[in-house]
C-alpha positions as CSV (number, residue, x, y, z in Angstrom):
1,X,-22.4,12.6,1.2
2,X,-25.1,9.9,0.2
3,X,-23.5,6.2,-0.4
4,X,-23.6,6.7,-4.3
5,X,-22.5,10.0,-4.4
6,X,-23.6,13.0,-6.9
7,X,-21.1,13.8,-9.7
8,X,-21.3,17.2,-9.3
9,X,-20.4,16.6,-5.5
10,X,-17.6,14.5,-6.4
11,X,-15.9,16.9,-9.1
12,X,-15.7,19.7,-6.5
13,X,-13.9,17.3,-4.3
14,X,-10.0,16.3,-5.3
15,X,-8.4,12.8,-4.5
16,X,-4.6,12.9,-4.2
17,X,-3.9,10.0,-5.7
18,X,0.3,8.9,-5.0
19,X,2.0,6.1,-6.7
20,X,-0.2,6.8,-10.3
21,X,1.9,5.6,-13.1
22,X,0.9,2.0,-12.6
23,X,-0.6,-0.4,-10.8
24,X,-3.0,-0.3,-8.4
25,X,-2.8,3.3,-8.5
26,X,-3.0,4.0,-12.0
27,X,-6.1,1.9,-11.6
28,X,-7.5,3.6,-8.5
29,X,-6.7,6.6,-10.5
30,X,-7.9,6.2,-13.5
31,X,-11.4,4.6,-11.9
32,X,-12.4,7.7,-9.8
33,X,-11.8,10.0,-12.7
34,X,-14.2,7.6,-14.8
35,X,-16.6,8.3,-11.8
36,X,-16.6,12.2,-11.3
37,X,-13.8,12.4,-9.1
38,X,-11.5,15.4,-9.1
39,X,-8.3,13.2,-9.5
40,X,-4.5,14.5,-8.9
41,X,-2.3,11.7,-9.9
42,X,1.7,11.8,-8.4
43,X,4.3,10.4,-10.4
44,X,7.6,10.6,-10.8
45,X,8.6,12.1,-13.6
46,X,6.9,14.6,-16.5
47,X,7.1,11.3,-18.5
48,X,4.7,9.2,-16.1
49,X,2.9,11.9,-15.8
50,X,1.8,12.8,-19.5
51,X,1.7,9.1,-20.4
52,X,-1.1,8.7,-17.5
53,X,-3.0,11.5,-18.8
54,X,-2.8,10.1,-22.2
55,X,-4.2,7.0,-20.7
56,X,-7.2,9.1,-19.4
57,X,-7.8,10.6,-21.9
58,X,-8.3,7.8,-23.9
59,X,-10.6,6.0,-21.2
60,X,-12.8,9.5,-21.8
61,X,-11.7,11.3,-18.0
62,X,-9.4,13.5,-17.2
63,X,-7.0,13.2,-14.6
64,X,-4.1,16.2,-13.1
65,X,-1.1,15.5,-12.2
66,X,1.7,16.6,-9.9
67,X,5.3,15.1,-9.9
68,X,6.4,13.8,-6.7
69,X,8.8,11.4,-5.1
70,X,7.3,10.6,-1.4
71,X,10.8,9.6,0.0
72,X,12.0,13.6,-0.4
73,X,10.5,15.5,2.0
74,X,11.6,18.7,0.2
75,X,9.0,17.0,-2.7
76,X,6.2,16.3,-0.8
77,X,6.2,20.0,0.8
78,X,6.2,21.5,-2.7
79,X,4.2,18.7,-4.3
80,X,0.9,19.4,-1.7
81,X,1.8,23.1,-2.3
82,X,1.1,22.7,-5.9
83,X,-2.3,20.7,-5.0
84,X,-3.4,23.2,-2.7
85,X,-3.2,25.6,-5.6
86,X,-4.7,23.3,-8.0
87,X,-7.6,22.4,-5.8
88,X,-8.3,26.0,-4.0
89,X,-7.6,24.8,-0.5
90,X,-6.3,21.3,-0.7
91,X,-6.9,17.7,-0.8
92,X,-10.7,16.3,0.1
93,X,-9.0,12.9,0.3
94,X,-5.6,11.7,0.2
95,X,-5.2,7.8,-0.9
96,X,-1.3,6.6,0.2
97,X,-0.6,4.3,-2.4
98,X,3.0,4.8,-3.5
99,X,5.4,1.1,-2.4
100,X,8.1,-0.9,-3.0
101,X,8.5,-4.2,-2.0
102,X,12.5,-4.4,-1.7
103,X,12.3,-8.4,-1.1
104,X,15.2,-10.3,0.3
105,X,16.8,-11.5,2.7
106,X,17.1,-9.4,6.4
107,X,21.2,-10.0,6.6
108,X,21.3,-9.4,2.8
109,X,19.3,-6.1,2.4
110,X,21.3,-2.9,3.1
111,X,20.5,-0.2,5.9
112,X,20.5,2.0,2.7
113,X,17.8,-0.1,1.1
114,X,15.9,-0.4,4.2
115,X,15.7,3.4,4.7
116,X,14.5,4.0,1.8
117,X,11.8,1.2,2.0
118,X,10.7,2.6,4.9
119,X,10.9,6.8,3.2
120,X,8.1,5.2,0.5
121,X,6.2,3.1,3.1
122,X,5.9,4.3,5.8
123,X,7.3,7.7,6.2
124,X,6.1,9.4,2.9
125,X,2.5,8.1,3.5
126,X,2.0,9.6,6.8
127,X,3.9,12.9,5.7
128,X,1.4,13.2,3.4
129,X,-1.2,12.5,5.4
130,X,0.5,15.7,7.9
131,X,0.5,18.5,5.0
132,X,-3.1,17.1,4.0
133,X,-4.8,17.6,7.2
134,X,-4.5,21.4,7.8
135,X,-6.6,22.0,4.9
136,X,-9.1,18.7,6.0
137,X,-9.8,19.9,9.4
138,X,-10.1,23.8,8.0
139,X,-13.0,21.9,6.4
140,X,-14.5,20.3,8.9
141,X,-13.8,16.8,6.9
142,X,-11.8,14.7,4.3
143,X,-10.8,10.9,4.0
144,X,-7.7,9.2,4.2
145,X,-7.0,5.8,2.5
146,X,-3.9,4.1,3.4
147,X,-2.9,1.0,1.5
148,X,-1.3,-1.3,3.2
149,X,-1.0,-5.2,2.3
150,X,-2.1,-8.7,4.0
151,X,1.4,-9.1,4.4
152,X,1.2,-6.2,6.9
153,X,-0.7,-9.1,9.0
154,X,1.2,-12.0,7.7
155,X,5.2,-11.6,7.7
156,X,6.9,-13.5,5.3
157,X,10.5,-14.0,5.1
158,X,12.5,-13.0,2.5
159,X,10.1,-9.6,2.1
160,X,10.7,-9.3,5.7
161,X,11.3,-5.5,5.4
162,X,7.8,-4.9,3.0
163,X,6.3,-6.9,5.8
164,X,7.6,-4.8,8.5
165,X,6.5,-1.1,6.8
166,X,3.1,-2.1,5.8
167,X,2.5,-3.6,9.9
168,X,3.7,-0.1,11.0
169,X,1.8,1.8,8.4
170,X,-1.5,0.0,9.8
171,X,-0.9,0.6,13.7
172,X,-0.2,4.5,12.5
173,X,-3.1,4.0,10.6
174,X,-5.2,2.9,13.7
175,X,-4.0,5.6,15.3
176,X,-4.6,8.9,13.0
177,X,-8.2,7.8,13.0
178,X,-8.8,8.0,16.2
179,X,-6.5,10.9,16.1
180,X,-9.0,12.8,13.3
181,X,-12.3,11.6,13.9
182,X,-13.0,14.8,16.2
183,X,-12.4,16.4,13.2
184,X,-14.6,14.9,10.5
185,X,-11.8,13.1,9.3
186,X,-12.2,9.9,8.2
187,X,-9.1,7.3,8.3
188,X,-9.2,4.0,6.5
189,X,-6.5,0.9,5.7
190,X,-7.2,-1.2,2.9
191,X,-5.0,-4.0,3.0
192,X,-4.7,-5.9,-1.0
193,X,-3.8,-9.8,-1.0
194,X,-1.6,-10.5,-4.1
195,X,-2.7,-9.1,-7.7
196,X,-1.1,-8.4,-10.8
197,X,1.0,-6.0,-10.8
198,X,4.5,-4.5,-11.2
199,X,5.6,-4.6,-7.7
200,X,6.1,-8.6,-8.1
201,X,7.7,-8.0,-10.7
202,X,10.0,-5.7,-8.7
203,X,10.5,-8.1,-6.1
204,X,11.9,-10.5,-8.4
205,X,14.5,-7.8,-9.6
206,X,15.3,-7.1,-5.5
207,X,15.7,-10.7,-4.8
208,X,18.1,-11.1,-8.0
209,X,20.2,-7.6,-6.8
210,X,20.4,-8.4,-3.3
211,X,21.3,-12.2,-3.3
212,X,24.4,-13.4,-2.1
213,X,26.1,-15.9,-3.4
214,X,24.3,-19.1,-3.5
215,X,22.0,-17.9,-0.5
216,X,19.4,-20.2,1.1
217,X,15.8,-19.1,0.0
218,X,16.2,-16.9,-3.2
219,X,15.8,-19.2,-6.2
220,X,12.4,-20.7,-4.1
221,X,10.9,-16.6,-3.7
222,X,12.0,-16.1,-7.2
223,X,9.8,-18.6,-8.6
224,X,6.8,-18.6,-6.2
225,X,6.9,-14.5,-6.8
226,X,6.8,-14.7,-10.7
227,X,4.5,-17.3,-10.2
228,X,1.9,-15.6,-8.6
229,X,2.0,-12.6,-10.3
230,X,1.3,-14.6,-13.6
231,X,-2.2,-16.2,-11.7
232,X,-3.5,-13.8,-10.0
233,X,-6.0,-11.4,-11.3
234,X,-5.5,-7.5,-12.0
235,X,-5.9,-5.1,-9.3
236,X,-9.1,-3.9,-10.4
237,X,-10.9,-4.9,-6.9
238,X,-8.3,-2.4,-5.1
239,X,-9.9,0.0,-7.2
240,X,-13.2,-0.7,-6.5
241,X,-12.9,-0.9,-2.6
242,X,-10.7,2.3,-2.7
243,X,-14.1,4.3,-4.6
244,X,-16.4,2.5,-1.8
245,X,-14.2,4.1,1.2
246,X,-14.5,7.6,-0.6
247,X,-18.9,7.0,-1.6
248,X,-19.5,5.8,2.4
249,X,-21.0,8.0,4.2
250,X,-19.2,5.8,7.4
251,X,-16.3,4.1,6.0
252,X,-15.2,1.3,7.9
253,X,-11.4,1.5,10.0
254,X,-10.4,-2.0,7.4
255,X,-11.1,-3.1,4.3
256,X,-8.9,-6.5,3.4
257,X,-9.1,-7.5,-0.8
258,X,-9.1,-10.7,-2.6
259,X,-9.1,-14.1,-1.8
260,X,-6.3,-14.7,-0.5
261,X,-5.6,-12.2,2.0
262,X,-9.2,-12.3,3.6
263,X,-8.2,-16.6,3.8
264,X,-4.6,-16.3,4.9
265,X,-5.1,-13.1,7.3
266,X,-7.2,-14.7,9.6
267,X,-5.8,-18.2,9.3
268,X,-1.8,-17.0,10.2
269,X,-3.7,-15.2,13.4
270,X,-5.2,-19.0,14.2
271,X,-2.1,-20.7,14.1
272,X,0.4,-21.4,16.1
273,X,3.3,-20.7,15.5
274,X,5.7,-23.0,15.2
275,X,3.0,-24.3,12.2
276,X,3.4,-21.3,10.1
277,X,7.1,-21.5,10.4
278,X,6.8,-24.4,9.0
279,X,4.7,-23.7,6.1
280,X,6.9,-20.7,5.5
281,X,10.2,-22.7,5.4
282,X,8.5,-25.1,3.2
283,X,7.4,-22.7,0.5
284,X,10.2,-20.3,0.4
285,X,12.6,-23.1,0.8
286,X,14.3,-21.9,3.3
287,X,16.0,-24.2,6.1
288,X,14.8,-25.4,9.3
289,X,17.1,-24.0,11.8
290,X,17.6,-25.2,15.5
291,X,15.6,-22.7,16.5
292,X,12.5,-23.3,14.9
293,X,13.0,-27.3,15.4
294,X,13.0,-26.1,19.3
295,X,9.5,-24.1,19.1
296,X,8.1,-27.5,17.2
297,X,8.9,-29.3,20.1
298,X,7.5,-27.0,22.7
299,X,4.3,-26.2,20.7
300,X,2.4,-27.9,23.5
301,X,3.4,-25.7,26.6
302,X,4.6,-22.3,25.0
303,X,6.1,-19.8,27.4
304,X,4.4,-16.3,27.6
305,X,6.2,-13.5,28.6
């Protein structure tokens, strides 16, 4: 497949698209469609699902859909069943963008919530990415695009959990592609700083349901959460890097997006780390425990184990 890509080539290929109804996957969605793509949106509901295909139409593409929740395995099963039959053999390219943030504190978020985190993260995407590959390496080839998040790279407390999935979902990410190359399967993580979308807007609802009390940190995330999702831009860019991994003839393992997340990755892996504690008590306001008042004082001779 050339770098641009026919249209023709691209319509006979199908793009499982998860997480649809909003977002960056709406946009992702709605994007490839624009550009020839066979695109299957999932969704959650018959609802989500007509609404996006309204949306399409109206943009002048088409776009299928298939409803599916990607923490029930039972739903994923029948949900790639129904692609299979929708595509005549199954997914070209699967794109793992279903999330939820589920932000709070580690001793205030439930095992419950945390299980459930992890079903959407972590263990949905890569299920997926299991009942896609059959049909992939029947073919001889196929693409995966994982999204994960800077904050995979950069763990921030009180979204300690998010943090935690989206780390995991890029070592299994690492992994599968070595995994799948032999197979002319090509794995790729794209890893989103912070843009517009309704997943802050979630976080702010998780921080307000799972506080405790008058809990040390909340109203600080609440505000610097809202806060950013009213200045950064829309996810657009997601979009547009998520149609690059798919055109490439060689895709690359990582593709990091926006601003801030190709600044702050690499600068959190510089610095030591009693400085980012810091930083991180300072902005979440959060207080300095013991614990991190010891690492300050030991910054110059650290202990490695």
């Amino acid at each position: 497949m050339s770098s641009t890509g026919g249209l023709a080539e691209r319509a006979l290929r199908t793009v499982v698209v998860t997480g649809a109804s909003g977002g960056i996957g709406s946009v992702t969605a709605l994007r490839l469609a624009a550009r020839g793509w066979d695109v299957i949106g999932t969704v959650r509901s018959q609802e989500k699902a007509d609404r996006l295909v309204g949306v399409a139409a109206a943009q002048g593409c088409a776009v299928r859909t298939v409803v599916l929740d990607v923490a029930d395995p039972v739903s994923c099963q029948e949900a790639m069943g129904r692609v299979e039959e929708m595509s005549g053999g199954g997914a070209w390219a699967v794109v793992n963008n279903a999330g939820v943030p589920q932000a709070g504190a580690l001793q205030d978020v439930s095992d419950e919530q945390a299980r459930h985190l992890l079903e959407v993260n972590l263990l949905g995407a890569m299920r997926l990415c299991r009942l896609a590959l059959p049909g992939m390496v029947r073919r001889g080839e196929g693409r995966i695009v994982n999204i994960s998040s800077g904050l995979g790279r950069v763990p921030w407390p009180m979204g300690g959990w998010y943090s935690a999935s989206k780390h995991a979902l890029s070592a299994l990410t690492h992994c599968l592609r070595v995994e799948v190359a032999h197979a002319g399967v090509r794995v790729s993580l794209v890893e989103p700083g912070a843009f517009a979308t309704a997943m802050l807007d979630r976080a702010v609802i998780d921080l307000d349901e799972t506080r405790r009390g008058a809990a040390a940190g909340y109203e600080r995330s609440r505000t610097l959460f809202a806060s950013v999702n009213r200045r950064v831009p829309g996810p657009e860019p997601v979009a547009r890097t998520v149609a690059r991994v798919l055109s490439a003839r060689r895709p690359s393992p990582r593709y990091t997006v926006g601003l801030d997340a190709r600044l702050l990755v690499p600068l959190h892996g510089m610095t030591p780390l009693w400085l980012t504690d810091r930083v991180k008590h300072a902005v979440t306001g959060l207080p300095r425990t013991s614990a991190t008042a010891g690492t300050a004082q030991v910054r110059a001779g650290q202990e490695t184990v």
